[in-house]
C-alpha positions in Angstrom: 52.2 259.7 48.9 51.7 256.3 48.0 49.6 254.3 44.9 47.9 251.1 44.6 49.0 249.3 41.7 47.9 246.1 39.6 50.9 244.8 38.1 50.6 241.1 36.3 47.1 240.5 38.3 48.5 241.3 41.6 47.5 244.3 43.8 50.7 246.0 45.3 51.5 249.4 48.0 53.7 251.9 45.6 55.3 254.5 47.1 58.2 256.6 45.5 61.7 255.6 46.4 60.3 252.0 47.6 61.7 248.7 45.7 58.8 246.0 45.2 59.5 242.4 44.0 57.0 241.6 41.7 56.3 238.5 39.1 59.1 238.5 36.5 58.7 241.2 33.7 60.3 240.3 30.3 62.2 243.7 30.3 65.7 244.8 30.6 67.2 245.6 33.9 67.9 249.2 33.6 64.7 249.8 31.4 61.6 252.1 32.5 58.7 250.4 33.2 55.0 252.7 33.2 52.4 251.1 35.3 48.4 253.1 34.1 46.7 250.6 36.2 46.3 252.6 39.4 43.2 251.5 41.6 44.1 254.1 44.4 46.0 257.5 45.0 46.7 258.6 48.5 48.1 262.0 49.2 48.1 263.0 52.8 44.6 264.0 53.6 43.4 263.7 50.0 42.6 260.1 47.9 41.5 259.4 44.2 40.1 255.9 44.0 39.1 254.5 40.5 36.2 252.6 39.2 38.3 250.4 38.8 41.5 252.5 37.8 41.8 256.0 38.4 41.9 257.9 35.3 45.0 260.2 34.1 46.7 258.5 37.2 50.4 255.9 36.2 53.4 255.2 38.1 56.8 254.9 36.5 59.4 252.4 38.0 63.1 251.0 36.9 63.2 247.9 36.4 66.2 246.0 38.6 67.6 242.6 38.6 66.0 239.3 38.1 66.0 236.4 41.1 64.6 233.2 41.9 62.8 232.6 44.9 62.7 229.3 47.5 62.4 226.1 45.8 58.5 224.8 46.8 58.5 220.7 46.5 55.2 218.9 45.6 54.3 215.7 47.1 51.6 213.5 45.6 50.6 210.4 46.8 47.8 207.8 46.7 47.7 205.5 49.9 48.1 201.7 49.6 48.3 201.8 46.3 52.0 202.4 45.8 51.8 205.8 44.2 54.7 209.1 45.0 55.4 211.7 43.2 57.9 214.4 43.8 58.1 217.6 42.0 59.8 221.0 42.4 59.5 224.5 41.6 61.4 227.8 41.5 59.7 231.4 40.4 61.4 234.0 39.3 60.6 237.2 40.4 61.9 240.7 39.4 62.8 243.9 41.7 61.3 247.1 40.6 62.0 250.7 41.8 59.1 253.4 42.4 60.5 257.0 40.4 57.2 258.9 40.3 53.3 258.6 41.0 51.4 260.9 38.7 47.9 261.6 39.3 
């Protein structure tokens, strides 16, 4: 059995037992975390998709540890004219882990 969840905007494969690493939540690690925005519901044979969520249908997950991903550097520049730029960026992401799909 597996879900398809929106979590932050971002469309992600649930399925029970499963960790997923998704945009960092502003929740303690340890905490539970219930996801109602299920699009799809796949059961074996049977499936329950939503127009757009499928109603009666959430997801409950642990929230786990913080982390920060690869550092991405931005390089701007303007030819012949002297102009560089260099910038970095980290995200920080946050591991969650799938209890129970309901629905």
């Amino acid at each position: 059995m597996y879900a398809l969840v929106e979590i932050l905007g971002r469309q992600y494969k649930a399925e029970e037992g499963k960790k997923l690493t998704v945009d960092r939540l502003n929740l303690e690690e340890g905490s539970s975390y219930e996801i109602e925005k299920v699009l799809a519901v796949v059961d074996g044979e049977t499936a329950k998709f939503g127009t757009p969520y499928v109603e009666g249908a959430k997801v409950t997950a642990t929230v786990g540890s913080e982390f920060r991903g690869e550092k991405v550097k931005v390089y701007k520049f303007h030819r012949r004219k002297g102009y560089r730029r260099t910038q970095g960026h980290r995200e920080t992401y946050t591991t969650i882990t799938i209890d129970k799909i309901e629905g």
